[in-house]
N, C-alpha and C positions, 0 to 999 in steps of 0.2 A: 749412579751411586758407586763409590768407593770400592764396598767392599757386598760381597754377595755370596745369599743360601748355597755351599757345595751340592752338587747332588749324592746323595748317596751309592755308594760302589754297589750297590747289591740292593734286592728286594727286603721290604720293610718285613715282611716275614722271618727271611734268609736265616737270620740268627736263634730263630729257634730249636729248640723249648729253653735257653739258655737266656734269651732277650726276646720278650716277647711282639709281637706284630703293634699292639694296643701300646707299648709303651715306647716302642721306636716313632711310630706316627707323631706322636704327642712332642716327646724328645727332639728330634728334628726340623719337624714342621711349625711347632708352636715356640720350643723353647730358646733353640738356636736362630731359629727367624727373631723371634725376638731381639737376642745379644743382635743379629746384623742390621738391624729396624735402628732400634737406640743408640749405636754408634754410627751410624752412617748421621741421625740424627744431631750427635755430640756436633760430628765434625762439619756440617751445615755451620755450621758459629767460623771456622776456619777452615774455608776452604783450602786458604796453602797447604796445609796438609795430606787433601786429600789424593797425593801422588806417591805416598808412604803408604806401606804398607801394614796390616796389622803386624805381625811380627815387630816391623820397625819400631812402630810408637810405641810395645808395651813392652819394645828392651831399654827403651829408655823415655820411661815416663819424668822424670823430670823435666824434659826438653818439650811435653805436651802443656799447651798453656793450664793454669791452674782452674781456668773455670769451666776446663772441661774433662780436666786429669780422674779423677772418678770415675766421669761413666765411660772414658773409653777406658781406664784399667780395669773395671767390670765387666763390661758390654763388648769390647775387643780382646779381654782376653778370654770371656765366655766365646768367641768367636774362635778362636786359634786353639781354646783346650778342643772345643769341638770338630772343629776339623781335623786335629790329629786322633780323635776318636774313631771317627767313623771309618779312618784310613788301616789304624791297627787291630781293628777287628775284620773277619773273614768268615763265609761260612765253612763247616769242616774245617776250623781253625784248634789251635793249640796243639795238643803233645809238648815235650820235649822243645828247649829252645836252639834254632840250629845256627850254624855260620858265626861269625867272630862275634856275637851278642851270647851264645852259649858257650862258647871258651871263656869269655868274659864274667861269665855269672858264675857259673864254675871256680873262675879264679879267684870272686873276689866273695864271695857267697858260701862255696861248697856244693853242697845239694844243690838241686833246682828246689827239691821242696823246703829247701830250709829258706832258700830266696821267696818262694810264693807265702809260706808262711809270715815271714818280715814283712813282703810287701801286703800281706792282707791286715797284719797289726796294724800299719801306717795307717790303712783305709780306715780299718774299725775304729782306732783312737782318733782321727779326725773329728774334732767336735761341730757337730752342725753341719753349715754344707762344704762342700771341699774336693778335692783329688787328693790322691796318693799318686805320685809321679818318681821315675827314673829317671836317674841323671850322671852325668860324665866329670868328675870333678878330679884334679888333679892326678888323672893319669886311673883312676878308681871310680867303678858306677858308685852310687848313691841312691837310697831311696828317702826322698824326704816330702811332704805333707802341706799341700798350700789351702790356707781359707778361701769361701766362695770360690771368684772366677780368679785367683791370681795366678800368675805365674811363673815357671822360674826362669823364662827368659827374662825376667823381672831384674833378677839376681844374676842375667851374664851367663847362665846354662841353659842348654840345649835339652827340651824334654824329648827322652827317648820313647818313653813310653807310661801311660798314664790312665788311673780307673777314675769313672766320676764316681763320688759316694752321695751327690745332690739326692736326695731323695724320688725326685720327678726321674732317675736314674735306673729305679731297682722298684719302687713303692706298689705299682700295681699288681706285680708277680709276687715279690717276697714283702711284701708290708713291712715289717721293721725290722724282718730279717737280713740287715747289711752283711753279715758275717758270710750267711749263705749265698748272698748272691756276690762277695767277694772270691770266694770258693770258687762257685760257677762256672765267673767269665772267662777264666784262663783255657776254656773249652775254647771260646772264640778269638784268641788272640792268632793274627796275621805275623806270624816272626819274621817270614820275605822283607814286610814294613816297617818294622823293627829294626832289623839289621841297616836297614838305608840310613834308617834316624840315626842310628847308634854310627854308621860313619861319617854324618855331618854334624855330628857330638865330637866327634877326635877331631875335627876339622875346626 
């Protein structure tokens, strides 16, 4: 198959009481197997494809045939938001962001809290299911907001950094408290993983 379940960096616990053990299992095991289930599927219909990478086809869906542009822009890029998920979080993660991702937020932000706060707005106004994601656009981060699984390598940018707001995300610990578990995560965010992204973003 094409394209296959990451294992997780760390124990499905690890992220607690921040992410819980009950909703990581589910998360992972059910939901991302799924996106790689259905597109490995898509691409069964075209196998020339299948020596592309996710990344590749869902920077440039146009070039994915029409009768299967859909579920690999859903299902592929449910693939790829998640696996840059489970990489930028960490246990014992967050504080302070360090190395040229923190001079950068700094620069173009201010506070770091006035940055967490924007990027928790982006989450919360998100209608339905979605991410809030970071991104490197003309020389300046950007925080901007994609529906479902889309994404912004979509649009030619590099995500730096990215919260799911999907519900199957936050639902078991905070029920429809988004706000709160937007607050949260930034306990668990990986900045070391961050920084790498953010220099294959200036790249």
């Amino acid at each position: 198959m094409p394209f296959e379940l990451p294992a997780l960096p760390y124990d499905y616990a690890a992220l607690e009481p921040t992410i819980d053990e009950a909703t990581m299992k589910l998360h992972h095991d059910k939901h991302h197997q799924a996106y790689v289930t259905n597109a490995n599927a898509a691409l069964e219909k075209h196998p020339e494809l299948s020596s592309k990478s996710a990344e590749e086809l869902i920077s440039d869906l146009a070039a994915v045939p029409e009768d299967i542009r859909g579920p690999i822009r859903n299902n592929g890029g449910g693939h790829v938001n998640h696996t840059m998920f489970w990489e930028i979080m960490k246990p014992n993660g967050g504080g302070e962001p360090t190395g040229a991702i923190g001079e950068q937020i700094t620069k173009d932000f201010g506070a770091f809290e006035d940055f967490k706060k924007k990027f928790n707005e982006a989450g919360v106004k998100q209608f339905g299911s979605g991410w809030a994601f970071l991104v490197f656009k003309g020389g300046k981060l950007e925080i901007v907001s994609k529906p479902n699984q889309d994404s912004p390598l979509s649009d030619g940018l590099y995500p730096i950094l990215g919260n799911d707001v999907w519900e199957h995300a936050y639902y078991l610990k905070y029920n429809n408290r988004r706000p709160d578990y937007l607050a949260a995560w930034w306990s668990v965010v990986n900045w070391e993983e961050v920084n790498k992204r953010f220099e294959k973003a200036k790249k």
